[in-house]
C-alpha positions in Angstrom: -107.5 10.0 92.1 -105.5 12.4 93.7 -102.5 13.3 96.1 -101.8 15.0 99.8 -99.4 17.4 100.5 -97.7 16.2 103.4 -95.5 17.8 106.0 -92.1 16.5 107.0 -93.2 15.5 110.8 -96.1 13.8 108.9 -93.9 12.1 106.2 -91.4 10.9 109.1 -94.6 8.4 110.0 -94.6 6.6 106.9 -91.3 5.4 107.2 -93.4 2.8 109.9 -94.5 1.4 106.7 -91.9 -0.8 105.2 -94.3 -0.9 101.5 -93.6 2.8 101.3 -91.7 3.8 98.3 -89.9 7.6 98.0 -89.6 8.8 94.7 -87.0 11.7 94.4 -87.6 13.8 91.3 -84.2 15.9 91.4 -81.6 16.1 89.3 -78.5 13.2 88.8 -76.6 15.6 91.1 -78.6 17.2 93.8 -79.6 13.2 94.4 -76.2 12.0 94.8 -75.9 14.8 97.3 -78.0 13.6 100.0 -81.6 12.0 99.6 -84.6 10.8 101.6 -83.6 7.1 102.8 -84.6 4.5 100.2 -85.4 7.2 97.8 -85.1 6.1 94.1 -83.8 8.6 91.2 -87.0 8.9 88.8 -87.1 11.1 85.7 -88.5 11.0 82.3 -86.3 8.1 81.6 -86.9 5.5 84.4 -90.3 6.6 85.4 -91.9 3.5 83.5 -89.5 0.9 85.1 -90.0 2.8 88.5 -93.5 2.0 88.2 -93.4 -1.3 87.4 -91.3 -1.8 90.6 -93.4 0.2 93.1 -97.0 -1.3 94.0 -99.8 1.1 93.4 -101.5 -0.1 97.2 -98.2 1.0 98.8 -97.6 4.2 100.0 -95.8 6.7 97.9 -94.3 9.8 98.8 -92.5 12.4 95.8 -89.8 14.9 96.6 -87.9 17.3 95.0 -86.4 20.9 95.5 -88.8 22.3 97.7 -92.1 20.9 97.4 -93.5 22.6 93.9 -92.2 20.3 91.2 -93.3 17.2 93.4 -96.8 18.2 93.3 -97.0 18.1 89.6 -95.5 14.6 89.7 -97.6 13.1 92.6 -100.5 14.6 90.4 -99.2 12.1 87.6 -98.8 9.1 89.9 -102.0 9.7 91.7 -103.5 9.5 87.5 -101.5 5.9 86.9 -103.4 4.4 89.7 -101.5 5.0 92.9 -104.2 5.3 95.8 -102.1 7.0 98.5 -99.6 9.7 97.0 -98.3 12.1 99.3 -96.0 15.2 98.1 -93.3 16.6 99.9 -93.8 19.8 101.5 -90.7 21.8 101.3 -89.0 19.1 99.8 -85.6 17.8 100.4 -84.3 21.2 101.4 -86.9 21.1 104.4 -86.5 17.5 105.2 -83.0 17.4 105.7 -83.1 19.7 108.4 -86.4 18.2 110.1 -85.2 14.5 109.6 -81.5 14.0 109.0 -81.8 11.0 110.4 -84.2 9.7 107.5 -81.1 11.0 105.0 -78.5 8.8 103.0 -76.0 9.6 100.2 
């Protein structure tokens, strides 16, 4: 199993997809700040309730920062059994500019 890196113009399609689930990988802070829309919180803490939650057939897109740290943790998804993981290129910082419309605090 593995992941795609994804660009914002191509991550603004999923939101078609009302299965898709955003997992934002940032700090308490940087989260409450702005985030994707729908975007839940995950860290070391939740990430076993947040997969309980999200269906491993739905779409699943990571972000955080800029698009390095979300890699690692669509790696670890893509290894639970999630068939379509997509990381965030450029991250938050990117995607607020290219879809502020897809943003919510």
């Amino acid at each position: 199993m593995s992941f795609q890196r994804i660009s914002c113009a191509k991550a603004k399609d999923l939101f078609d997809n009302p299965a898709l689930k955003v997992a934002d990988i940032r700090d308490p802070s940087s989260y409450a700040q702005g985030h994707v829309r729908g975007a839940v919180r995950v860290d070391n803490d939740n990430v076993q309730d947040f997969m309980q939650s999200a269906p491993k057939d739905a779409p699943l897109l990571v972000c955080c920062y800029h698009g390095n740290s979300s890699q690692g943790a669509a790696g670890f998804f893509a290894s639970q059994g999630y068939s379509e993981v997509y990381s965030l290129d450029g991250g938050y910082e990117m995607w607020k500019m290219a879809a502020p419309e897809l943003c919510e605090r």
